[in-house]
N, C-alpha and C positions, 0 to 999 in steps of 0.2 A: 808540514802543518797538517796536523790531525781536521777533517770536515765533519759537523754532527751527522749521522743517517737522515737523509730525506726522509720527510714524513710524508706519508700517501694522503692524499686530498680526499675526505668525503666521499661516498657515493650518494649523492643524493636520494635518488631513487631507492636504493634501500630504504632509506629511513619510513617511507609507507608499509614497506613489509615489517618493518617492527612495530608503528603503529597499530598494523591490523592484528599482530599477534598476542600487543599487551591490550587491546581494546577487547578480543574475543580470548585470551585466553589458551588457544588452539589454535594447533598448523592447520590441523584440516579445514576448526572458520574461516580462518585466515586465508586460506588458498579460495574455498568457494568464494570470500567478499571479494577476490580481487581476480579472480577468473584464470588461476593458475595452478600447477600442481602441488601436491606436498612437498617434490623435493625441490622445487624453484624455491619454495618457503626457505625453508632448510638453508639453501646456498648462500640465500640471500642476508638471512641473520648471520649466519657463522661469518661470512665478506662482511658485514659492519660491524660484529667483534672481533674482528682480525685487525679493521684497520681504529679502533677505535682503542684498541688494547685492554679491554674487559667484556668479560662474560655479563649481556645483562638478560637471562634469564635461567632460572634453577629451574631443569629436565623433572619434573614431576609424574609420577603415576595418573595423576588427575588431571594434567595439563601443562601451559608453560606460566611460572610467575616469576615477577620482575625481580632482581636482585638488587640491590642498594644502587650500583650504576648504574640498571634499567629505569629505578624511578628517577633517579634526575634528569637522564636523557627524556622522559615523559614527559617531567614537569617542565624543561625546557621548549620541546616543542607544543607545549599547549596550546592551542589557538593558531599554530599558524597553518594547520591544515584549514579550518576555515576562512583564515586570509588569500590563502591560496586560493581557494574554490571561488572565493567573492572576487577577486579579479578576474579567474577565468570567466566566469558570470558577466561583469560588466566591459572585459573583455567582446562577447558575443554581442552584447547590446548593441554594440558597434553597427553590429552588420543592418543597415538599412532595407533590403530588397525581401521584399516577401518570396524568399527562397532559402532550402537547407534545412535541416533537421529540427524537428520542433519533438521536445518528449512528452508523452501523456502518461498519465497515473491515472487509476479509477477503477470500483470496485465490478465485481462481477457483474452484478445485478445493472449496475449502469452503463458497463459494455452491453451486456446482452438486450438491456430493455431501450434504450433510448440514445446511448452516445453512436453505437457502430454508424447508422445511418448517417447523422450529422459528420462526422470524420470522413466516410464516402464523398458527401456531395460537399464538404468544403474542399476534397483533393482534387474535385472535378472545377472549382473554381478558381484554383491553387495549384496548378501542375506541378511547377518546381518546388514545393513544399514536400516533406517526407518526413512519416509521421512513425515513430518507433511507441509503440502502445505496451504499458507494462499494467497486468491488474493484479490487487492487491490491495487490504483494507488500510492502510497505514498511511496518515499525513508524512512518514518523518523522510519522504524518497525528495522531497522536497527541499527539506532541510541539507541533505546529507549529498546534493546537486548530481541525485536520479534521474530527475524533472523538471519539466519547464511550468508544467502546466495540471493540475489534479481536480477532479469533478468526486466531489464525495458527497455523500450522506453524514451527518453532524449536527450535532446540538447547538456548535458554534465554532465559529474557523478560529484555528491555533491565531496567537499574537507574529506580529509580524510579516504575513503574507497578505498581498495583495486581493482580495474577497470580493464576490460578491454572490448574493443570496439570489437564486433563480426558481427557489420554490419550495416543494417537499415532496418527501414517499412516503405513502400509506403501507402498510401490512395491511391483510387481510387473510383470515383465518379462513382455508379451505379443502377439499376433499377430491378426490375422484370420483368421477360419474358410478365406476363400479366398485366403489370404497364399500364395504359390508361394515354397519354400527354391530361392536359388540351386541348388543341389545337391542333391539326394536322396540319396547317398550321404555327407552333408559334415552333421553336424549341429552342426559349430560355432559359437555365436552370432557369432565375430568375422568371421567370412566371410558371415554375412546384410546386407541393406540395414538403415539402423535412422534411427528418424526422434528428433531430441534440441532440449530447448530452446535458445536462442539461447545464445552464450557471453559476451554481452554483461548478460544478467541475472543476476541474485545469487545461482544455484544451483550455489556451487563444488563442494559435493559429491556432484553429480549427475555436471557436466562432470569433477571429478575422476577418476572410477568410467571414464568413458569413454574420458578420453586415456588411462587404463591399461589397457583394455581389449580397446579397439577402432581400429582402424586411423581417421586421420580420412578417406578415402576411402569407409568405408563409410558414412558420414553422408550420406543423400540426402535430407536434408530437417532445417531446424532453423526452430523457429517461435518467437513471444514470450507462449506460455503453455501450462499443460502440461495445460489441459483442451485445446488445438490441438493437443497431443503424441495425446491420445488419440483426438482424429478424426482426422487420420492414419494412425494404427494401425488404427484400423477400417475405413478406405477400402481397406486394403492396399498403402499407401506403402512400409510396414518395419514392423519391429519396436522394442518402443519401452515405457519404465518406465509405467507406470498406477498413479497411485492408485488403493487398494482403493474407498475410498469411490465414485471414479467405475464400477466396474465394475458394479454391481445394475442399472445402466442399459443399460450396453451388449453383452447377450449375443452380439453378432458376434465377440465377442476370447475368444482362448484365450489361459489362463496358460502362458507358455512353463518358468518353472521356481517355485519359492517363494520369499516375498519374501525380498530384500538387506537384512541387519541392519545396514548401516550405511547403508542410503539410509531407516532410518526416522525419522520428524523426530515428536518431542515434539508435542503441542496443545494453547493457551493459548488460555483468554478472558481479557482484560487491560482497563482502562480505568484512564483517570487518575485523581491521588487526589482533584483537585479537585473531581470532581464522583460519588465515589462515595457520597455523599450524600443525591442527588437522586434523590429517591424512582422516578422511571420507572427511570433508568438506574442502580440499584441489584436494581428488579425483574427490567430486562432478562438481567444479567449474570447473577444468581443462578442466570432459570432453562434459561440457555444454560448456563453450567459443570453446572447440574445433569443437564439431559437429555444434552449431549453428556458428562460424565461417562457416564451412561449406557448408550449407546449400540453398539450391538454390531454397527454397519457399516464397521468398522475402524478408528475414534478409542476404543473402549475400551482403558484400559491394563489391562496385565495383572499379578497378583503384587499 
């Protein structure tokens, strides 16, 4: 009696390597989102069209894109990588004991101006706590279950995450002590040099401020963060917006005038609901919105 050929079971794991490949496109995204080589990529897709018995991507000059059995394998697993993630999430919650890894997110500006300190002296209160710190201007490390926990600057926290508002940051337009004005006699800012972040990052209302402002010839220098905005300005590049918070630091910069009420951006510490639970990262948050609540190096709100 003739037996069918055993069919090979899934590799489960694979299936995240073709996710990342049809979500970016490329091995090479693919390999940096997931912290592995091009050829692991490679091995990995060809082992689940081997055991799947179809090609589901056409080898492109431009990248990889799905073939007719790559899109229904996609449309198939839609949503369940986020099923996944939210049990792993409420999975942790679990854990009682103010101990174990707790993640943070947050921009430069609020590492260097006002979080590092706090992060210090809650480890000092917190020993078995261990804090992995990623910075970065982006809510979505959140979403995508990078982090436990994000301290941003914002107009208004995304829907769905747990929020709470602990104040604002000012800009302030300033200069170096041995900044030279084009002109001596010309005290107009649009005629100084000025140094601005890239217009390729997410700060419309910075670069807004500016095309209306300022000529863009007078931009002699633009960088991809705005603690880089502020050493600049201190070298004597130009002139150029400063977080308050970064200023306690850097007494080489004069305020050229008082802050711009529409470049001030709200301050949230946020984490998801999944794990506001879990007793570390319930502690952490608490008493970050509490002392930066607090604090009176320009994230207090006022009123």
């Amino acid at each position: 009696m003739n037996r069918p050929p055993a069919t090979r079971s899934i590799d489960w794991g694979n299936l995240q390597y073709f996710q990342a490949v049809a979500d970016s496109g490329s091995l090479k995204s693919a390999a940096e989102r997931l912290g592995v080589n091009h050829s692991t990529v490679l091995r990995r897709i060809a082992a689940l069209e081997g055991q799947l018995g179809s090609r589901l991507f056409d080898r492109l000059p431009g990248g990889y894109a799905l073939t007719s059995a790559g899109n229904e394998l996609a449309d198939r697993l839609e949503g369940l990588a986020e099923q996944a993630e939210s049990a792993e999430r409420k999975l942790r919650g679990l854990d009682a004991a103010v101990r174990g890894v707790v993640r943070v997110t947050s921009s430069d500006v609020v590492v260097e101006g006002l979080l590092m300190p706090l992060l210090a002296r809650f480890r000092r209160r917190h020993a078995q706590v261990r804090i992995q710190l990623v910075t970065d201007y982006a809510f979505a490390a959140l979403s995508r279950d990078q982090a436990d926990i994000a301290v941003r600057g914002a107009d208004k926290a995304p829907p769905g995450l747990v929020a709470r508002q602990v104040g604002h940051i000012d800009s302030v337009l300033c200069a170096a002590r041995r900044y030279r004005r084009p002109s001596a006699s010309d005290r107009d800012i649009r005629h100084e040099r000025w140094v601005a972040v890239d217009e390729s990052l997410a700060f419309g209302t910075f670069n807004r401020w500016l095309r209306e402002n300022v000529a863009p010839g007078q931009v002699v220098m633009r960088v991809d963060s705005i603690v880089a905005v502020a050493d600049a300005v201190e070298q004597g590049v130009g002139i150029g917006f400063v977080p308050q918070p970064l200023l306690a630091a850097r007494p080489q910069l004069v305020r050229l005038e008082a802050p711009v009420p529409a470049l001030r951006k709200p301050l949230w510490v946020l984490m998801h609901p999944d794990v506001q639970h879990t007793a570390r990262t319930r502690a952490l948050f608490d008493f970050l919105a509490d002392e930066l609540g607090a604090s009176p190096t320009g994230a207090k709100a006022r009123g």
